[in-house]
N, C-alpha and C positions, 0 to 999 in steps of 0.2 A: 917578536913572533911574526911569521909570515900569513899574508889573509891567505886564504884560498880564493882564488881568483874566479873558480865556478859558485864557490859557495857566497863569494860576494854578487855576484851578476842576479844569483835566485835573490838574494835578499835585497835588491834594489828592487826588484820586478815582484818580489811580494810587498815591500815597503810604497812602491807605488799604487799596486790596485789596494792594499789599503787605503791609503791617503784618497783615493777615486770613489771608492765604496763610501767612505767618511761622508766624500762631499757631497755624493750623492743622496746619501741620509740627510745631511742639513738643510741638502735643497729641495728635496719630496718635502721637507718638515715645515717647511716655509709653508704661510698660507695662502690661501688662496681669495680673490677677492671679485665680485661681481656686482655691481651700479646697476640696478633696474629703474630708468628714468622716462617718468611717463609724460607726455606732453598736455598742458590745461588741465589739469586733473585737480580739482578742487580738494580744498582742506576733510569736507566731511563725502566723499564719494568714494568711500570705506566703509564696511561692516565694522572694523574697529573702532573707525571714527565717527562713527552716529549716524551711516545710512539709512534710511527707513525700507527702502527699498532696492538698494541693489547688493547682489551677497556675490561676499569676496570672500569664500573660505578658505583657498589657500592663502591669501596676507595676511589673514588673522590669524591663520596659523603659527604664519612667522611669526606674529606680535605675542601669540601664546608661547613660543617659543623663545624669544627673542626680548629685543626694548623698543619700544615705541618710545618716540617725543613729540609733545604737543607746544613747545614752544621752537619750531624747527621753520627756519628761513631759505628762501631762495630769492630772485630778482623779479624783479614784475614782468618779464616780457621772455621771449625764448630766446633771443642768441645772446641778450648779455649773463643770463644764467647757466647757457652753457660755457661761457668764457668762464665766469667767476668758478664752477665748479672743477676746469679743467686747469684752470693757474693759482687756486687759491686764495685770489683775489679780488676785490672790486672792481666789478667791468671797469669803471672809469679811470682803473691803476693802470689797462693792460694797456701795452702796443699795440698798435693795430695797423695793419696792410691798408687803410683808406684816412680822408682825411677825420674820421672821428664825428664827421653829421649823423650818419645812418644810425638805427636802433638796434641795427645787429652788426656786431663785429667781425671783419675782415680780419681774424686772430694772427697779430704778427708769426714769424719765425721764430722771432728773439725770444717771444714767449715758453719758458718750458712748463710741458704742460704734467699731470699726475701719469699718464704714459707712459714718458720720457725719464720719470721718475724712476718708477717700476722696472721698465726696459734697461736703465745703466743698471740696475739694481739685479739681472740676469732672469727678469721676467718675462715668458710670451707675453703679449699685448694685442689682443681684439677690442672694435669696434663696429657694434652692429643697429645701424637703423638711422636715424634724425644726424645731421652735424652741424649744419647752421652757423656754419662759423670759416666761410670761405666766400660768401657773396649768398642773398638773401631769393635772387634770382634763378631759379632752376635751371635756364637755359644758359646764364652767364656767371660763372662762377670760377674764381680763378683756381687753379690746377694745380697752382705750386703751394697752395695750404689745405690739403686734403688730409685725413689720417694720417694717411702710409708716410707726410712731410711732419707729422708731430706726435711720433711715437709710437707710433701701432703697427704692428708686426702684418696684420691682417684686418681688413672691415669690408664688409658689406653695407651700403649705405645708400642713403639719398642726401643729398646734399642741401638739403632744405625744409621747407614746410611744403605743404600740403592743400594748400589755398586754392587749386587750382588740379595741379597734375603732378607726381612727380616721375622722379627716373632714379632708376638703380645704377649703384657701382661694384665694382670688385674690385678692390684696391683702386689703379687705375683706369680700369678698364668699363666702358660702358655696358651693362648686361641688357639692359631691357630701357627701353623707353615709354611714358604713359604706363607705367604699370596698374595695374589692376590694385585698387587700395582696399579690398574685402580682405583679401589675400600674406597683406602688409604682417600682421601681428604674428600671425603662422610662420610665414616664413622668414620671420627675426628670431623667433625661439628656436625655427630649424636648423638656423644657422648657428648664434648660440649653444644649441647642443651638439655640432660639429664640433665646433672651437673645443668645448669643453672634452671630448674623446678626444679631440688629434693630441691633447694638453693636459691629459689626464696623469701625468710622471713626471712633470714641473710644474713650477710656481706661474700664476699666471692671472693676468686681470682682462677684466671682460666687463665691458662699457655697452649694458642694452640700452640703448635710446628709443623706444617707441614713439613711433608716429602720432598715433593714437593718446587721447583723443578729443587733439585737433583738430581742426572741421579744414575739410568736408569729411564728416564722421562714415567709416565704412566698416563693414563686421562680415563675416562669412557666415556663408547660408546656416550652418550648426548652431551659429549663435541667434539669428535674426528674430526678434518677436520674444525670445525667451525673456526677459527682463522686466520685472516688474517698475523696473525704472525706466522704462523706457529704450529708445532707440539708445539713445547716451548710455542704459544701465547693459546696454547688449555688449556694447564694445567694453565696458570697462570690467565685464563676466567674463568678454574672452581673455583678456586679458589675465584678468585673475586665472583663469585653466591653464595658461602659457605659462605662468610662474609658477604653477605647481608640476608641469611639466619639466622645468630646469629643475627646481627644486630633489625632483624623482630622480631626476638622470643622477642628481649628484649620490646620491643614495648607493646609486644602481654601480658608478664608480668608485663607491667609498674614497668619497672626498668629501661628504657631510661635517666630518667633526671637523675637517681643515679648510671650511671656504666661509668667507663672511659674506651674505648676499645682504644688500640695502635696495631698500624701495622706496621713491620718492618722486618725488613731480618737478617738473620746473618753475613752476608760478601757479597761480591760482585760477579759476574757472572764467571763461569766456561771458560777460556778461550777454552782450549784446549776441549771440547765439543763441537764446533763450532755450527752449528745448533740447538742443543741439550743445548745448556748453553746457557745465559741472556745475557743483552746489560748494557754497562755504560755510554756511551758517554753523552756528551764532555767527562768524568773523564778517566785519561789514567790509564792503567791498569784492573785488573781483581783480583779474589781470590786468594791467596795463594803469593800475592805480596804488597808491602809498596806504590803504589801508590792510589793516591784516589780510582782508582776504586777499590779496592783490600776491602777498607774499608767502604770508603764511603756507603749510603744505604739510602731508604728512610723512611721515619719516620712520620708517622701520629698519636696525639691525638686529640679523639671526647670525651666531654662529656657537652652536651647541657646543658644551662646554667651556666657553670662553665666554659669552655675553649672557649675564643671567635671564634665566627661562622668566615670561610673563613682567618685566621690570618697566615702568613707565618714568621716561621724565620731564621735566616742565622745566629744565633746564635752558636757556636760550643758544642755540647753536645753528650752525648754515652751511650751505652749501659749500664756503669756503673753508670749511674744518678737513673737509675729507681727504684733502691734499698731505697737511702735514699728518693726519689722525692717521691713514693706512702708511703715508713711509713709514710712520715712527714703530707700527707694529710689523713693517714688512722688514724693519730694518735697514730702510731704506734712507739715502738722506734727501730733505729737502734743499731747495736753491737759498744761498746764504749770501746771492750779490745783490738782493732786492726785497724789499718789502713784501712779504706774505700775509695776506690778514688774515687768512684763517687760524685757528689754535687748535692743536692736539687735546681730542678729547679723549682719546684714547682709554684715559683711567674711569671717566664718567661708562661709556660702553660695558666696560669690564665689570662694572659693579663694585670701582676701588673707592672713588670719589663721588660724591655727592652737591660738589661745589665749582662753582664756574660765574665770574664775576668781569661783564665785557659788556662795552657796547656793541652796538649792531646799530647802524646806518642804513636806511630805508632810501633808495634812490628813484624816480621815475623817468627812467633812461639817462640823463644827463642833471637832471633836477637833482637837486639834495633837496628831500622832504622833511624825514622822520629822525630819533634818534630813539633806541628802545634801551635801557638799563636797568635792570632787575624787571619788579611789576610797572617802572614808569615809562610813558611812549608820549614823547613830544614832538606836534607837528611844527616846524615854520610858519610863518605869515608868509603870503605868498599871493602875488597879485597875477593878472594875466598879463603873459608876455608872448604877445604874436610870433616873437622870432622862436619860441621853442615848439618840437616837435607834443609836447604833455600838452600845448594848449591848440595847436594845430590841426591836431591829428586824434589823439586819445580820448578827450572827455565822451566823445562818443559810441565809447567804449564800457563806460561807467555809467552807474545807474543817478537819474538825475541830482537824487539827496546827494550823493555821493564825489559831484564836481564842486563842492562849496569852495570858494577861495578864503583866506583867514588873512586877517587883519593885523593879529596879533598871535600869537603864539597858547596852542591849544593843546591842553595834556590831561592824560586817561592812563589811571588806574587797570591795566587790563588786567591784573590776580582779580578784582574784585567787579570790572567791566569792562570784557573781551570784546563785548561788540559795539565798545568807543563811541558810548552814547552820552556821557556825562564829563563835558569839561570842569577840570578842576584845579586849574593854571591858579586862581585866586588863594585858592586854600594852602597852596604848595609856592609859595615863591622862592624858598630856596632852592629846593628840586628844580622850579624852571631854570633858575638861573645857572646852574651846575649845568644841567641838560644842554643848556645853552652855550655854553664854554665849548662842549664837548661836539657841537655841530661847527662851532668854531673852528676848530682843531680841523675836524674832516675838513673842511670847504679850501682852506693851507696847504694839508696833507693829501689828500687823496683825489677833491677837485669838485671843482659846479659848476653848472650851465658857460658852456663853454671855456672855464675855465683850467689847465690843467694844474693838477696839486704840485708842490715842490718836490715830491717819492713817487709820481706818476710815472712810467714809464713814456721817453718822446714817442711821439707818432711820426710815424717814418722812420721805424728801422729798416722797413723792406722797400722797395722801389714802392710809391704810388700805382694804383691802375684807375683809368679812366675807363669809363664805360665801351670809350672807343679800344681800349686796350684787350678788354674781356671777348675770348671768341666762346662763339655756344659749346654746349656740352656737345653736343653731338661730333659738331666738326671734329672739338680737339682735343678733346680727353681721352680717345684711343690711340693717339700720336705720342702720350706722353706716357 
């Protein structure tokens, strides 16, 4: 029988925009995913998590909506938790662009990061606010590891902290210099809600990184004074209004049932900032320390009808999950030629699973400290050593009780004493010794004070840069 030659030409050209319409239905279906990561934000400087005084109604909203975890890690310090969070791994696994002294990582090339993920995986990728992972220096910071070089389609950023001054980008381009930081919070959520309208018909991730609040703490005139916590509780109110504002827009786009938003910190509150830095209590400790609070942080995912409404867990999980946890729900795949240490939580989220049996390694920049497994959390002995940056630099950071060095190896019950007041190493000597195996293992694997592990990534995948090599932002980041 002969085709009909017109009637074949229709039915490829209907057989295509079907096949088009299809894919375009799988890919609207696909969800959507948004990182809200705040900078120093203490364990309990939440209304969910036991503020007294400052009220965060839209995050507890998410958390009424959503799951909270109260056993939820990040790294002590800001730029190796945003490494860990963006390759899934322990800072001290990654690559890095310098030779590996500094506290904040020059994040190789080599590294792929959860962007890069998403992006082969046919997702927009924004990134808005803090990066910290290109040079720790505002005005010298290299240009060839910016966003736009690891994954992200579009960002507005600073390339740093906030110690001082910073400067805005757009992609590569310099927007402002000395920006006005009252202003910071505002206009990352107005950026954020751009991204999300230009993005509102694909799949898409969106990395807020708040500035705030990191010191030098700054809040816009609407917020100033309102806070019954203070100047600290003013920034962390605006805050909370910015998230209910993203929160609104998604509403307003009906992309609410299809977007997972998480809310979390990168390490724990700034002791030595006293009024001006966060709270962690009960957790002892603070930032730039191996004790809970140092790490600790709190952890909210919302995505209505996929994460069960009001679910809390005390499951241990970090920073380094959220890599494999959203491929594995975007469908996406993770990198399979290197060590990932995060694990798919995926089914715990979901309300499938209720079980999660892993250690977690506590680091203080380079230091191996801790080892946490179930309720047990054992420190190292651990004497002063001048050549590290933890004893150089940090104890200054930490509140005096809180610099003790150990002799011997010191371990806490935290199901039954969170705030690691009662050593109980004598009572448990098989737990120590297991616990101790298991720091073993890391210190091989993964790497310590100077050392690096045998599954660490080399340093120097990328050329070295010298300080003499780094030209300022100003000069040459609009060149590039």
């Amino acid at each position: 029988m002969k085709t009909n030659p017109f009637l074949f030409v229709i039915l490829c050209i209907l057989g295509g925009a079907l096949q088009a319409q299809t894919k375009a239905v799988q890919q609207s279906n696909r969800p959507n995913f948004i990182i809200i990561f705040t900078d120093d934000q203490g364990y309990s400087d939440l209304g969910c998590y036991g503020s007294p005084n400052i009220k965060t109604p839209n995050i507890d909203q998410m958390a009424k909506e959503g799951m909270k975890f109260t056993s939820f890690y990040a790294q002590t310090v800001c730029g190796p938790s945003r490494a860990a969070l963006m390759t899934g791994s322990y800072p001290l696994r990654n690559a890095r662009n310098d030779n590996g002294e500094a506290p904040h990582p020059k994040l190789a090339l080599s590294e792929i990061t959860i962007a890069e993920v998403l992006q082969t995986g046919g997702y927009k990728t924004g990134m808005i606010g803090k990066w910290d992972l290109a040079g720790h220096n505002p005005e010298k910071v290299n240009p060839d590891l910016l966003p736009v070089h690891q994954g992200f389609d579009y960002s507005f950023f600073t390339p740093t902290s906030n110690d001082a001054r910073i400067h805005l980008l757009r992609n590569k381009e310099v927007v402002e210099l000395n920006a006005d930081m009252s202003k910071l919070t505002k206009r990352y959520t107005d950026e954020a809600i751009g991204f999300i309208e230009r993005h509102n018909e694909q799949p898409f991730f969106l990395y807020l990184a708040h500035t705030m609040p990191h010191t030098l703490l700054a809040v816009s005139k609407e917020f100033k004074g309102k806070s019954e916590g203070g100047f600290y509780g003013d920034v962390i109110e605006e805050i909370d209004y910015n998230v209910g504002r993203i929160l609104k827009k998604l509403k307003e786009t009906e992309l609410d049932n299809n977007t997972y938003v998480i809310f979390t910190s990168d390490n724990g509150p700034w002791w030595i900032k006293k009024d001006h830095g966060g709270h962690a209590a009960p957790l002892r400790g603070a930032k730039t320390s191996a004790w809970e609070g140092g790490l600790r942080v709190p952890f909210i995912v919302r995505a209505p009808g996929k994460v069960p409404a009001g679910s809390t867990s005390d499951l241990v999980a970090a920073t380094i999950d959220l890599l494999p946890t959203i491929a594995s729900i975007a469908g996406a795949k993770k990198p399979s030629d290197r060590v990932i240490d995060g694990l798919d939580i995926s089914a715990i989220i979901h309300g499938k699973s209720k079980t999660l049996v892993r250690p977690y390694f506590y680091y203080q920049h380079q230091d191996l400290r801790a080892v946490r497994l179930g309720k047990w959390k054992l420190h190292l002995p651990h004497d002063e050593n001048s050549n590290s940056i933890a004893f150089k630099k940090w104890p200054i950071h930490i509140a005096p009780k809180d610099r003790v060095l150990f002799s011997k190896p010191i371990l806490y019950d935290l199901e039954n004493d969170i705030s690691e007041a009662t050593d109980v190493a004598n009572e448990h000597p098989v737990v120590v010794g297991k616990l101790m195996e298991l720091l073993d293992w890391a210190k091989e694997d993964i790497g310590d004070f100077h050392k690096r592990g045998v599954n660490a990534r080399p340093l120097g995948n990328e050329p070295y840069f010298t300080p003499n090599d780094l030209i300022p932002v100003k000069e040459k980041m609009n060149k590039n």
